[in-house]
C-alpha positions in Angstrom: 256.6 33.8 -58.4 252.6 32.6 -58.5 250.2 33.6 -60.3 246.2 32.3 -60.1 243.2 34.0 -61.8 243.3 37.4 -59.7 245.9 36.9 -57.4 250.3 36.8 -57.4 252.4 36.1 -55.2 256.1 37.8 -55.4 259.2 37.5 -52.9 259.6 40.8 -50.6 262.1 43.3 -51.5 263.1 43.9 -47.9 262.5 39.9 -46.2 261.7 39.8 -42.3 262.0 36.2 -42.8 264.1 33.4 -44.6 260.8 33.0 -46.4 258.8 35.9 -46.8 256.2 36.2 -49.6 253.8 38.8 -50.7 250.4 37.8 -51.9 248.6 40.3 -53.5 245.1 40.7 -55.3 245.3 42.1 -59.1 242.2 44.5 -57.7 243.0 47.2 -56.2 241.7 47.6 -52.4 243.8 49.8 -49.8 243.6 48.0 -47.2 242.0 44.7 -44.9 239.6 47.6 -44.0 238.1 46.7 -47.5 237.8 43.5 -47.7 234.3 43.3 -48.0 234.5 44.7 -51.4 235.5 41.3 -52.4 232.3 38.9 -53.1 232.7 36.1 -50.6 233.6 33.5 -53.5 236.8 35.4 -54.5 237.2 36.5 -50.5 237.7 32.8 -50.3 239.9 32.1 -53.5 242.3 35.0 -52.2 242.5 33.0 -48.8 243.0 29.7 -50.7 245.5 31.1 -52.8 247.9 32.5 -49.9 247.5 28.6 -48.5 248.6 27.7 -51.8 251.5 30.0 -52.4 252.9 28.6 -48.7 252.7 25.1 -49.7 254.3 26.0 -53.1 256.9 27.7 -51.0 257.4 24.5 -49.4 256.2 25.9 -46.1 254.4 24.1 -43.4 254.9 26.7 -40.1 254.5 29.9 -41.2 252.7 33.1 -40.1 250.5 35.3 -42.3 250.2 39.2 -41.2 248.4 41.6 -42.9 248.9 45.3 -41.8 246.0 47.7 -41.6 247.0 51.1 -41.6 250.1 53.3 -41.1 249.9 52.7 -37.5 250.0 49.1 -37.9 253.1 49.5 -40.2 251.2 49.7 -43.3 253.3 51.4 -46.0 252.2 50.2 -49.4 248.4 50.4 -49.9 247.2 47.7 -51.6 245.7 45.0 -49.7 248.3 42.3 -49.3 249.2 39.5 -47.1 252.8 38.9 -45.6 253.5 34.8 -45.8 256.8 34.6 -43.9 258.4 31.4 -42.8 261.8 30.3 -41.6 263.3 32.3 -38.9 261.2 35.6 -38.5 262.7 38.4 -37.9 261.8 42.1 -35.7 257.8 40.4 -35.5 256.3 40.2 -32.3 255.4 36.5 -31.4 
C-alpha cells in the first residue's frame, strides 16, 4: 500500500477496524522488545513513517498498538505497528 526507504505499510488480513494498517520495518526485529536495535535516526523515520501512512490513509483519529509478546496477543514476530481507525473493533479503550 506504502512503501518508504525501509519501511511498508500493507492492509491487515484479518481488520479489527474499518481502517486497519500494518506498518512494518524491511529489518527484521521480533518484537518492540528490540527496538533499540534500530539507531535512533531510523527509530525516528519508522515513527514518522506510521504518521505518514495514517495521513495517507486519510486518517486523523486513530490508535496505533503494537503487541509485545504472545501474552500481549502477539502472533507474527516481526516488529510491526497496528494503525487502525474507523470503528475499532474487540480493542480495549
Amino acid at each position: 500500500m506504502y512503501a518508504a526507504d525501509g519501511f511498508v505499510a500493507i492492509r491487515d488480513i484479518a481488520p479489527k477496524a474499518e481502517t486497519h494498517l500494518l506498518v512494518l520495518p524491511e529489518r527484521h526485529v521480533a518484537s518492540f522488545r528490540e527496538i533499540s536495535e534500530f539507531p535512533a535516526e531510523e527509530a525516528k523515520r519508522m515513527l514518522d513513517f506510521v504518521a505518514e501512512t495514517a495521513r495517507k490513509a486519510g486518517l486523523e483519529d486513530y490508535r496505533v498498538v503494537v503487541n509485545v509478546g504472545e501474552g500481549a496477543g502477539q502472533t507474527v514476530f516481526h516488529l510491526h505497528w497496528h494503525v487502525l481507525g474507523g470503528r475499532v473493533w474487540g480493542l480495549a479503550g
